[in-house]
C-alpha positions as CSV (number, residue, x, y, z in Angstrom):
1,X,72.2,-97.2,132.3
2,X,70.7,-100.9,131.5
3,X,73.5,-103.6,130.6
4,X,72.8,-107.2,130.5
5,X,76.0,-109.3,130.0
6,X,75.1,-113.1,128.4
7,X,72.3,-113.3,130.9
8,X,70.5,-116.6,130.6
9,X,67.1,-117.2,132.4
10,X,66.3,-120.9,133.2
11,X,63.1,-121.4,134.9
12,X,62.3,-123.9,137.4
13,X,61.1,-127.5,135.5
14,X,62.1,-125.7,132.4
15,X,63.0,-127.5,129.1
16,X,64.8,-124.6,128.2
17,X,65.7,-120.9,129.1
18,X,63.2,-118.8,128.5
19,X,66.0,-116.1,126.7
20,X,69.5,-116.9,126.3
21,X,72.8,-115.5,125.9
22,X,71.4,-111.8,126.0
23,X,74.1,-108.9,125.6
24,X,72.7,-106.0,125.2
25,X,72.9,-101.9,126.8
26,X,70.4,-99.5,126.5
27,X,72.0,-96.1,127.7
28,X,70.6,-93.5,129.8
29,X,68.2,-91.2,128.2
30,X,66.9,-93.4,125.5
31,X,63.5,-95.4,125.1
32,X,64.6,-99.0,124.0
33,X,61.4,-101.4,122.6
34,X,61.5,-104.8,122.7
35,X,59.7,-106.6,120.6
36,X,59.0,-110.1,119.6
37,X,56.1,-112.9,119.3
38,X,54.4,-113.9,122.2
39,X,56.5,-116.2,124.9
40,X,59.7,-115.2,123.4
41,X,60.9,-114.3,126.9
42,X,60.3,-110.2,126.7
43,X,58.7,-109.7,130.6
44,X,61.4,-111.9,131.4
45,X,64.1,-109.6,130.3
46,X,61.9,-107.2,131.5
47,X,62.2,-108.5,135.0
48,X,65.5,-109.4,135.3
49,X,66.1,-105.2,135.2
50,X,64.0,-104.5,138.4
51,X,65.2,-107.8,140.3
52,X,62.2,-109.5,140.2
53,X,64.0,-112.5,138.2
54,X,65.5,-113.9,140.1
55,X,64.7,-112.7,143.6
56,X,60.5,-113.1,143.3
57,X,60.1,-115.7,140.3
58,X,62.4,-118.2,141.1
59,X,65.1,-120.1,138.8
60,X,68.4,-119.6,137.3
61,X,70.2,-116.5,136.1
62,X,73.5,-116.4,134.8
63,X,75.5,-113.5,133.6
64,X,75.2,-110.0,134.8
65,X,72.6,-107.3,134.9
66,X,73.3,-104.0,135.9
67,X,71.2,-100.9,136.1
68,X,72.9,-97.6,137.5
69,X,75.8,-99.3,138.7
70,X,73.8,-102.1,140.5
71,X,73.9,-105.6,140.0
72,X,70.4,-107.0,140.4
73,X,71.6,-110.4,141.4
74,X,72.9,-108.7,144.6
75,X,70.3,-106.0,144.9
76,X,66.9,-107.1,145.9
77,X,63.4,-105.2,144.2
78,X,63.1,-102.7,147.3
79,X,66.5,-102.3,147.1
80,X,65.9,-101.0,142.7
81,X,63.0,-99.2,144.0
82,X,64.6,-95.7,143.8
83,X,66.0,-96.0,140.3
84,X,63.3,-98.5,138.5
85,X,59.2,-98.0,138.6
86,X,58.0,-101.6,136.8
87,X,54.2,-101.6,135.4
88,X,53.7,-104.9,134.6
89,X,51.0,-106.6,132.3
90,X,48.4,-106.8,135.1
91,X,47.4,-103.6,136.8
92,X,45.7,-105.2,139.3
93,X,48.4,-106.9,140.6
94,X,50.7,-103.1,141.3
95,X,48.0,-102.1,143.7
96,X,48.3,-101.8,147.5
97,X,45.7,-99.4,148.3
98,X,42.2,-99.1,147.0
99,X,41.6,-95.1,145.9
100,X,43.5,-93.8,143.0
101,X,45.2,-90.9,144.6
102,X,46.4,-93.0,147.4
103,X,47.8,-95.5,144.8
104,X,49.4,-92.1,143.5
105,X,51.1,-91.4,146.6
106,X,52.2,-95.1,148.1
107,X,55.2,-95.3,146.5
108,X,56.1,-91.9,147.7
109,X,55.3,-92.8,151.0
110,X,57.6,-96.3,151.0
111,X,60.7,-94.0,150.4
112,X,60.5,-91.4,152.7
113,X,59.7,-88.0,150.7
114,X,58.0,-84.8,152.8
115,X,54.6,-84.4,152.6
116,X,54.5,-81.4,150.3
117,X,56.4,-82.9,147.4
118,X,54.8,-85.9,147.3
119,X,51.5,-83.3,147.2
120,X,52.8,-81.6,144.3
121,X,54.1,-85.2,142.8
122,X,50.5,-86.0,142.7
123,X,49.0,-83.4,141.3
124,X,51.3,-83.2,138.3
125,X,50.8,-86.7,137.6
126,X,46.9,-86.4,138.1
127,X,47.4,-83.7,134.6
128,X,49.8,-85.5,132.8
129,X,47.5,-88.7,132.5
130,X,44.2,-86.8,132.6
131,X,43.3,-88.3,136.1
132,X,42.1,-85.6,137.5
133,X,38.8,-86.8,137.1
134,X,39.4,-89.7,139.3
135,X,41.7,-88.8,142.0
136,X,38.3,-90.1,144.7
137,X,37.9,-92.9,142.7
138,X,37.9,-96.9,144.4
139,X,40.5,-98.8,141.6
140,X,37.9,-101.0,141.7
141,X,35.3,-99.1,140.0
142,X,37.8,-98.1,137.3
143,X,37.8,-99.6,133.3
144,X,41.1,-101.7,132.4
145,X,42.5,-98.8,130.5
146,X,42.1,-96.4,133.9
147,X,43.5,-98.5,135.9
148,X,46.4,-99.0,133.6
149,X,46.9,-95.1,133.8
150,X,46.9,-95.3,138.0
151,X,49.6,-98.0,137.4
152,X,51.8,-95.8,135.4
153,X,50.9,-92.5,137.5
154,X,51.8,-94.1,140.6
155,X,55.3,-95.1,139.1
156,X,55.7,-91.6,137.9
157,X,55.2,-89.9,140.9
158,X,58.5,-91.6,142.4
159,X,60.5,-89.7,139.5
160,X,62.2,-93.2,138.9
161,X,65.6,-92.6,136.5
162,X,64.6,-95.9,135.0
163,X,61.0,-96.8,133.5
164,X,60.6,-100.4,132.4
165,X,56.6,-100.8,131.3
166,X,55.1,-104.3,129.6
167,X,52.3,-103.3,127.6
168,X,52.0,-100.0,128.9
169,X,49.4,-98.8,125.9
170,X,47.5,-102.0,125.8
171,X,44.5,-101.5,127.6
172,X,44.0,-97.9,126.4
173,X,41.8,-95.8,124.1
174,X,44.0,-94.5,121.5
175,X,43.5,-90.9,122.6
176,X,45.2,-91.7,126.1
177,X,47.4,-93.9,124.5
178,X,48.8,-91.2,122.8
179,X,48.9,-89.1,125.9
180,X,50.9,-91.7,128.2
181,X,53.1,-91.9,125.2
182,X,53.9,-88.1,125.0
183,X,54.5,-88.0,128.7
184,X,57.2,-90.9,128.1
185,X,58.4,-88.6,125.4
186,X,58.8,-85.9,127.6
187,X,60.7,-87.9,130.3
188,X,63.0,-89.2,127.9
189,X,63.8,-86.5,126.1
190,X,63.8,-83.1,128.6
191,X,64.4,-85.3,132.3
192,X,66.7,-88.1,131.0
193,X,64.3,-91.0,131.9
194,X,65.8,-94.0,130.3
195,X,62.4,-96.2,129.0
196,X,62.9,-100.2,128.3
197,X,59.2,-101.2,126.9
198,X,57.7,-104.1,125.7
199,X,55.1,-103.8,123.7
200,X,52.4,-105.5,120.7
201,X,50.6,-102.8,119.4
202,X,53.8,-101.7,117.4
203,X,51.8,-99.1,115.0
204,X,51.6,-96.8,118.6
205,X,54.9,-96.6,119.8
206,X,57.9,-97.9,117.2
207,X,58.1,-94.1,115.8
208,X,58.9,-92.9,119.2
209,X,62.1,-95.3,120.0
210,X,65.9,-94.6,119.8
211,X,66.5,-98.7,119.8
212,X,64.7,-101.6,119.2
213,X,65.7,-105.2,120.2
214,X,64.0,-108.2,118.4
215,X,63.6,-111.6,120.0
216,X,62.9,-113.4,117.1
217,X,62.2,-116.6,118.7
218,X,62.4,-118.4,122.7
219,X,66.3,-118.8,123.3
220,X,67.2,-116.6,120.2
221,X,69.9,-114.5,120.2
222,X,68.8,-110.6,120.5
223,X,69.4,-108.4,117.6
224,X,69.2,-105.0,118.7
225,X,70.0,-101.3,116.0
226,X,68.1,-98.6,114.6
227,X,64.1,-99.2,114.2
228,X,63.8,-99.1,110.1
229,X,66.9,-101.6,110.3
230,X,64.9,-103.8,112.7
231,X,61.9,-103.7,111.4
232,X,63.3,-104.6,108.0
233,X,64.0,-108.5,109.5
234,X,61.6,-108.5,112.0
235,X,58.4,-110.9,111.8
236,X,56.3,-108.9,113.7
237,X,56.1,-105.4,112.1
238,X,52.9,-102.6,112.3
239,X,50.6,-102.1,109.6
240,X,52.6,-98.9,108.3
241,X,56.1,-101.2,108.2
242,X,54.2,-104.2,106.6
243,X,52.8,-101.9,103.4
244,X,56.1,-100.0,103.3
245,X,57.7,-103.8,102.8
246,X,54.6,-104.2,100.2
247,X,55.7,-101.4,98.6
248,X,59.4,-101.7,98.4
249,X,59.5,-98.2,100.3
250,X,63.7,-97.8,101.5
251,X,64.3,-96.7,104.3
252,X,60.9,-98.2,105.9
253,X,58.9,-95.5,106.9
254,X,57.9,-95.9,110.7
255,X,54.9,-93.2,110.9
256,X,52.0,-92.1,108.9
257,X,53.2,-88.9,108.2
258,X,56.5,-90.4,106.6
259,X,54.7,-92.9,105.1
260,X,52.5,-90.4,103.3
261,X,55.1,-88.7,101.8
262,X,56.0,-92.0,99.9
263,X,52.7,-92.7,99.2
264,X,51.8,-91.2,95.9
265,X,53.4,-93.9,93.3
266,X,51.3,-96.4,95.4
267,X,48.0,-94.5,95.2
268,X,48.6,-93.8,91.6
269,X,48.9,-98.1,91.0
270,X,45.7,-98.7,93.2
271,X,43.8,-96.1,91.1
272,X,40.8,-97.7,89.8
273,X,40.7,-100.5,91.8
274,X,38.5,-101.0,94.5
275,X,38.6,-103.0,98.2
276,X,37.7,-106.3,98.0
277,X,34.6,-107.2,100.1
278,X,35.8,-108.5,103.1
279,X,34.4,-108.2,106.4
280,X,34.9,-104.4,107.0
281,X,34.1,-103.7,103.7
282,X,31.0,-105.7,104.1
283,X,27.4,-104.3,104.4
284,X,25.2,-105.8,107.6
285,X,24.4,-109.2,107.6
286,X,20.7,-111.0,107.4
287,X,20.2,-113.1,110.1
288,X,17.9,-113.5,112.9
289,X,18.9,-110.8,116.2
290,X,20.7,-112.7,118.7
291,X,21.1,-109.7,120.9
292,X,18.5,-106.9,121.4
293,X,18.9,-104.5,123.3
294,X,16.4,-101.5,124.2
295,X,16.8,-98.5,125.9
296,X,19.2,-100.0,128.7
297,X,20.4,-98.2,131.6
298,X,22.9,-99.3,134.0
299,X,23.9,-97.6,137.5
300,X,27.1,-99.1,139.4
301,X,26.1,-97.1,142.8
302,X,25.6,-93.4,142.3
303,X,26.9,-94.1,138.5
304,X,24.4,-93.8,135.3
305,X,27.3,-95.9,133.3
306,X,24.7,-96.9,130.7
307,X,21.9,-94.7,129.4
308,X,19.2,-94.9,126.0
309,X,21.6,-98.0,125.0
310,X,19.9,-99.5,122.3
311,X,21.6,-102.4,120.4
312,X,21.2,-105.5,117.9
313,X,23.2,-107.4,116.6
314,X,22.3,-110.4,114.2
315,X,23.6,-114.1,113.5
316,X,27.0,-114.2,111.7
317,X,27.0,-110.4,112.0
318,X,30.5,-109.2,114.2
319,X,29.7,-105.7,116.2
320,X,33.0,-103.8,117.2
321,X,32.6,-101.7,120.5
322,X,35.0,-99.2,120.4
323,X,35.1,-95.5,122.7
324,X,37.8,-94.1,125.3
325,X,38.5,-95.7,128.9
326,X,35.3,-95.5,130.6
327,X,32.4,-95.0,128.0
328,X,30.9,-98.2,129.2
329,X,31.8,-100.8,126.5
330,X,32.7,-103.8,129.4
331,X,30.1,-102.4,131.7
332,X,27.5,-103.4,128.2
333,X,29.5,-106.8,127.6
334,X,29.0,-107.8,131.3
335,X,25.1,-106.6,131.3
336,X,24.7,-109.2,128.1
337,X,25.5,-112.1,130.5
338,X,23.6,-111.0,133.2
339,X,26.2,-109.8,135.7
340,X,24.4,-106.4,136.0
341,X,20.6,-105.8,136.0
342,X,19.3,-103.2,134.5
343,X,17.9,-100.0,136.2
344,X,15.5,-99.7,133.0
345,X,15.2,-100.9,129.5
346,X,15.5,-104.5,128.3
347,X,17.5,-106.9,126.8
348,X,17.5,-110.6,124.9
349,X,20.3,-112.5,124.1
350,X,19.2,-116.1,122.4
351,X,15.9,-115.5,123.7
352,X,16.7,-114.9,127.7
353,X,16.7,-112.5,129.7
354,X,20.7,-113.0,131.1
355,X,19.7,-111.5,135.2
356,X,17.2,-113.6,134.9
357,X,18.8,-116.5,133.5
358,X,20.2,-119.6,135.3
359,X,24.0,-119.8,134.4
360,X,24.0,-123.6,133.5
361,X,21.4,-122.1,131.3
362,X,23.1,-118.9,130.0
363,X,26.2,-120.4,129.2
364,X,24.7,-122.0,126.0
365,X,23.3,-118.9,124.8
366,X,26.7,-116.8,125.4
367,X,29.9,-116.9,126.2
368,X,32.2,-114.4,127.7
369,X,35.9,-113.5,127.6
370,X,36.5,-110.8,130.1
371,X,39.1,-108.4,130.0
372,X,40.9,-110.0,132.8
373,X,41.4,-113.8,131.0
374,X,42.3,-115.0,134.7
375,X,38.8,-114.8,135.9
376,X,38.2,-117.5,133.6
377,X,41.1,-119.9,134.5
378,X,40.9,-121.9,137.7
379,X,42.6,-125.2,137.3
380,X,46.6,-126.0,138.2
381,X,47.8,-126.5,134.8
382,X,47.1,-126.3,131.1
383,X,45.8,-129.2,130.2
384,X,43.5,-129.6,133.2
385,X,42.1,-126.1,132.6
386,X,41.5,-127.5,128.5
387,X,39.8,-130.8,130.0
388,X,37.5,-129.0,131.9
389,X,36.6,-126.9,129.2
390,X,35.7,-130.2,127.0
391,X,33.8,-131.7,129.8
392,X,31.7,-128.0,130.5
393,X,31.2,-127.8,126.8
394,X,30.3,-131.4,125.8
395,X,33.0,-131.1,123.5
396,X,35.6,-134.0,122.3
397,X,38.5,-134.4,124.0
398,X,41.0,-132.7,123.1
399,X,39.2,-129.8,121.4
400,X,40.4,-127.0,123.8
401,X,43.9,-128.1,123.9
402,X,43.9,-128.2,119.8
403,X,42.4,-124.4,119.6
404,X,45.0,-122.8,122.0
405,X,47.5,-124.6,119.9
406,X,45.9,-122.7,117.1
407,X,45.6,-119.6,118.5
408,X,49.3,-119.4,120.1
409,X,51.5,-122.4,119.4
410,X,53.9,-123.5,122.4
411,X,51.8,-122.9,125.2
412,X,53.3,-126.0,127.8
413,X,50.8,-128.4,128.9
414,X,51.9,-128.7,132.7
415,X,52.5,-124.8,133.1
416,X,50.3,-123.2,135.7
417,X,48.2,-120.5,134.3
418,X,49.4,-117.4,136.6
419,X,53.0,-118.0,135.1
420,X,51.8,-118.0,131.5
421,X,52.6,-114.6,129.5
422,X,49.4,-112.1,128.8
423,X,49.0,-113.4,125.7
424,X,49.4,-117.1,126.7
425,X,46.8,-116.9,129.7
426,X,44.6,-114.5,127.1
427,X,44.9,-117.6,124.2
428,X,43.9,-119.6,127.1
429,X,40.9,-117.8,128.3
430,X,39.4,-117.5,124.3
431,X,40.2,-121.2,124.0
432,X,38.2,-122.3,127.1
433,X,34.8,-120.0,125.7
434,X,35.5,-120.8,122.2
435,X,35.2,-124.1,122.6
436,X,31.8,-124.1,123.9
437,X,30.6,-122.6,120.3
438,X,28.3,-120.4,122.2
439,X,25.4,-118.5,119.6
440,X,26.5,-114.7,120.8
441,X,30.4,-114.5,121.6
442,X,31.1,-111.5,123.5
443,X,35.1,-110.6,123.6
444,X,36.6,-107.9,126.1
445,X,39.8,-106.5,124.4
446,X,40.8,-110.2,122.6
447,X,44.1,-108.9,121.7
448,X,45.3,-107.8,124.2
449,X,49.3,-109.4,124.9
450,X,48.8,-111.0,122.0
451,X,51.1,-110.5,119.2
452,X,50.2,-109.8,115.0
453,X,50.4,-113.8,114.1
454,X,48.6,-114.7,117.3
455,X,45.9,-111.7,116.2
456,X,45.8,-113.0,112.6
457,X,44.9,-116.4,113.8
458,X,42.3,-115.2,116.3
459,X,40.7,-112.9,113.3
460,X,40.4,-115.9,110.8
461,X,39.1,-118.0,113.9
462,X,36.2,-115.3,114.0
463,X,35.6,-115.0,110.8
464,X,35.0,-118.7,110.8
465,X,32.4,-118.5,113.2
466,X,30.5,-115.6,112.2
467,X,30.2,-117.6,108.4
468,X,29.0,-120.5,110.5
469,X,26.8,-118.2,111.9
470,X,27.5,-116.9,115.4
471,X,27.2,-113.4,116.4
472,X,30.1,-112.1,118.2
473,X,30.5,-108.4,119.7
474,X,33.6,-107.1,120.8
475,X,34.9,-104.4,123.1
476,X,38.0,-103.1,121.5
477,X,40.7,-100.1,121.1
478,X,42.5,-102.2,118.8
479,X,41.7,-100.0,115.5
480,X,43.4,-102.5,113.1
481,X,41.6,-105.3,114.0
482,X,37.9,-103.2,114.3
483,X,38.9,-102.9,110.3
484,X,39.9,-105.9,109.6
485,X,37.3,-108.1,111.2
486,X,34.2,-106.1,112.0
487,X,31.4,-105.5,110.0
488,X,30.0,-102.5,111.8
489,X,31.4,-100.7,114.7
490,X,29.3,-99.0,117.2
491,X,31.0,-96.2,119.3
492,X,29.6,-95.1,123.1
493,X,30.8,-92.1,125.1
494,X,30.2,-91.5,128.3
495,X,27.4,-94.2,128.3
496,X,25.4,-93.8,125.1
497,X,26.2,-94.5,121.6
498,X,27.4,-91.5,119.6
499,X,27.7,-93.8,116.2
500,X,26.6,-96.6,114.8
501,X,27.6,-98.3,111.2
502,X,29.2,-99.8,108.6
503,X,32.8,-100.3,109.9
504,X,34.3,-98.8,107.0
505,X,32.8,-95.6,107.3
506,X,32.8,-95.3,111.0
507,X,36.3,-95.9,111.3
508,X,37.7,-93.6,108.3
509,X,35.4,-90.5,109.8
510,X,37.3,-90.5,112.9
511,X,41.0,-89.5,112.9
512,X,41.0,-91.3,116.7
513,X,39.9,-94.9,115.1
514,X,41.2,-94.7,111.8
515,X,43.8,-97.5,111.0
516,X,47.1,-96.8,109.6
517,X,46.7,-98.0,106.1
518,X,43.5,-95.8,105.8
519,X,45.7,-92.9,106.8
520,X,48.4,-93.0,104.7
521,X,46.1,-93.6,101.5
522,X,43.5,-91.6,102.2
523,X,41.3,-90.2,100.8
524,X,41.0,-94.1,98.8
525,X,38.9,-96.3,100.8
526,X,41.4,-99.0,101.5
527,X,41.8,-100.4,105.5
528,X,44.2,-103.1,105.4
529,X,47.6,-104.0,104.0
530,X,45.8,-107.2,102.9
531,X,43.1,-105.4,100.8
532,X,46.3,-103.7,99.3
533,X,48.0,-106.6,98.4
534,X,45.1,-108.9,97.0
535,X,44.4,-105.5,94.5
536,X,48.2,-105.2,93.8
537,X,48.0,-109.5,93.1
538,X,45.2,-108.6,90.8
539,X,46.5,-105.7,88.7
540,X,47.6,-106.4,85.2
């Protein structure tokens, strides 16, 4: 269904390709992952499959891709549009009309179909992805993981043969996540849907693939097979693959459940030891409140989205938000820096009020990372965007430049932001607020695009600034890094907050936020493959 013949991308005022030498087919009916660090060149590949790249990015492409029998060089995007539906990264950018059940029905519209099919199009995709709820909705009222549903509805509805989705589960709760997943599952497996996906968050979907391709590195040769063989060479791997590698486990198991069956030698070596105290693990933190928060409510128009919200969070004390699509959690973020006001209650951060705050002001009491890193980013280039950031933040030159170099090594100087991968743009965005060392850090899913080195880098970077005494609070569905960095987690539904605690008991009592590793040894308290090892390191 999908062949690329040693297809080479070159990019205008590129250095190098951005993949190389690609042969690979992916036949109809299968889902295919691709996986890889971040930049290696997966939306590229990605692109290059609905005709984007070449026709709409610009540069070089040699070789041949083909998809149904069509040659993309020779068939324009509108031209793909009956056999491929493309989500990309950014939702925002795949809409063209502004209520969800129009969205639903555009691409219906753009080929043609009678009216009472695409009615009944609609409707079955309005079920499959819960959006019942919102079929009146404006998209722009809707949370990033609602509007990443719309996207993928309004691809659906057009019952493309071919499905090509980059990070199609990364703005999602893990309850819908799970959803969109099973309806892939069902189109792959009872309609014939053939599914290419790119993806990070490799603990949701690598149990559900027929093939995996690795791009180990930009310009690498693709190695494609089975998922255990993959995973067994790859160096990005979920938390279930990195503590079956721990444990020696062969085949590697790629679920919970098989993972569990294997578990019991590795439960019986771990009995009697304990987790060591890192941040999960850890109980709250003295320090002086940072943030308080008092019986806040917030309406957006005819909308209670915040109600009784009462919140504080301390210096060097990190506050994981977690809760489905919806509950509130950026609605809270974006009240903390005054970009809503409050239709009752109050709330401090660093001693101001933030709606009643001068930004010049504001800024050195709190910084924000939105959930969209391309609010942040205005400038023509890289490096401009990292000077600018110096300059705003008083900081040394160069300081901004040398923390996205930390956080995601290989990020061009002269490259415009809007053509820098999700994860690039997001390492960006962090850099540009981190670099200000604001008191209260608030972060709207941080890892989002970015892959497990990238997130491993960003964690430590945190943990750094919470020891050095910073508070930071962030709006998360990523479980794995809510128990790995977080000392407690705080959960809101449909506006309130339904829990509030340590993270490691918050976490483990809910099947929906409970990582991997906690799964497959409960009911032992461990979180983290890291917790695991350090205790194995230690055993006699």
């Amino acid at each position: 269904m999908i062949r690329f013949e040693d297809v080479t991308v070159t990019y205008e005022g590129a250095a190098a390709p951005a993949v190389r030498g690609i042969d690979l087919t992916v036949p109809e009916g299968e889902l295919c992952l691709l996986v890889g660090p971040s930049g290696v060149g997966k939306s590229t590949l990605l692109n290059a499959v609905s005709g984007l790249v070449p026709h709409f990015t610009g540069g070089r492409l040699s070789g041949r891709v083909t998809v149904a029998g069509r040659d993309t060089r020779t068939h324009k995007p509108r031209e793909l549009a009956d056999v491929v539906g493309t989500v990309g990264q950014d939702p925002l950018s795949h809409f063209v009309t502004d209520i969800v059940e129009d969205e639903l029905a555009y691409g219906m519209e753009s080929l043609g179909l009678p009216a009472e099919t695409m009615r009944r199009r609609v409707e079955e995709t309005l079920d499959l992805l819960g959006l019942a709820d919102l079929r009146d909705r404006p998209i722009a009222t809707l949370s990033g993981g609602q509007r990443q549903r719309v996207a993928i509805g309004s691809v659906l509805t057009v019952h493309p043969s071919v499905l090509v989705l980059d990070e199609p589960t990364s703005a999602l709760d893990p309850g819908a996540a799970e959803e969109v997943l099973a309806v892939l599952q069902r189109l792959v497996h009872d309609l014939g849907t053939t599914v290419l996906m790119a993806e990070h968050r490799l603990e949701r979907v690598v149990q559900y693939a027929d093939q995996v391709v690795l791009l180990p590195s930009p310009g690498a040769p693709a190695l494609a097979g089975p998922p255990a063989d993959v995973m067994a060479v790859s160096p990005v791997q979920p938390p279930v693959v990195a503590l079956g590698r721990l444990a020696g486990w062969s085949p590697l198991p790629l679920s919970v459940r098989d993972a569990r069956r294997r578990a019991a030698p590795l439960r019986e070596r771990l009995a009697g030891a304990a987790p060591d105290a890192g941040a999960a693990a850890a109980g709250p933190v003295p320090g002086t409140p940072l943030v308080q928060v008092r019986g806040l409510a917030v309406r957006r128009g005819r909308r209670e989205v915040l109600r009784g919200v009462g919140l504080e969070v301390r210096a060097g004390e990190t506050v994981a938000l977690m809760g489905r699509n919806g509950a509130g959690k950026s609605t809270l973020l974006s009240t903390l820096v005054g970009l809503h006001t409050p239709a009752s209650g109050t709330v401090d951060v660093g001693g101001a009020v933030p709606h009643r705050t001068r930004p010049a002001e504001l800024v050195r009491r709190v910084g924000l990372v939105p959930q969209e890193p391309r609010d942040l980013l205005y400038a023509d280039t890289v490096a401009a965007e990292c000077a600018a950031a110096d300059r705003d933040a008083a900081a040394a030159p160069g300081s901004c430049r040398a923390l996205v170099a930390e956080l995601l090594p290989g990020v061009p100087d002269d490259a415009h932001p809007r053509d820098l991968s999700e994860g690039q743009r997001l390492a960006l965005a962090l850099a540009v607020v981190l670099t200000a060392e604001p008191p209260v850090l608030l972060l709207d899913e941080p890892t989002r695009g970015l892959d497990y080195a990238a997130k491993s880098r960003l964690v430590a970077h945190l943990r750094a600034l919470a020891a050095a005494g910073h508070a930071i609070v962030l709006a998360t569905h990523d479980v794995e890094l809510a128990a790995d960095l977080a000392h407690r987690v705080v959960v809101l539904a449909d506006g309130e907050i339904v829990a509030d605690g340590p993270a490691a008991e918050v976490v483990v009592s809910s099947p929906a936020f409970a990582p991997q590793v906690a799964k497959i040894l409960a009911p032992a308290p461990w979180l983290t493959v890291g917790q695991v090892a350090r205790a194995l390191e230690a055993a006699p």
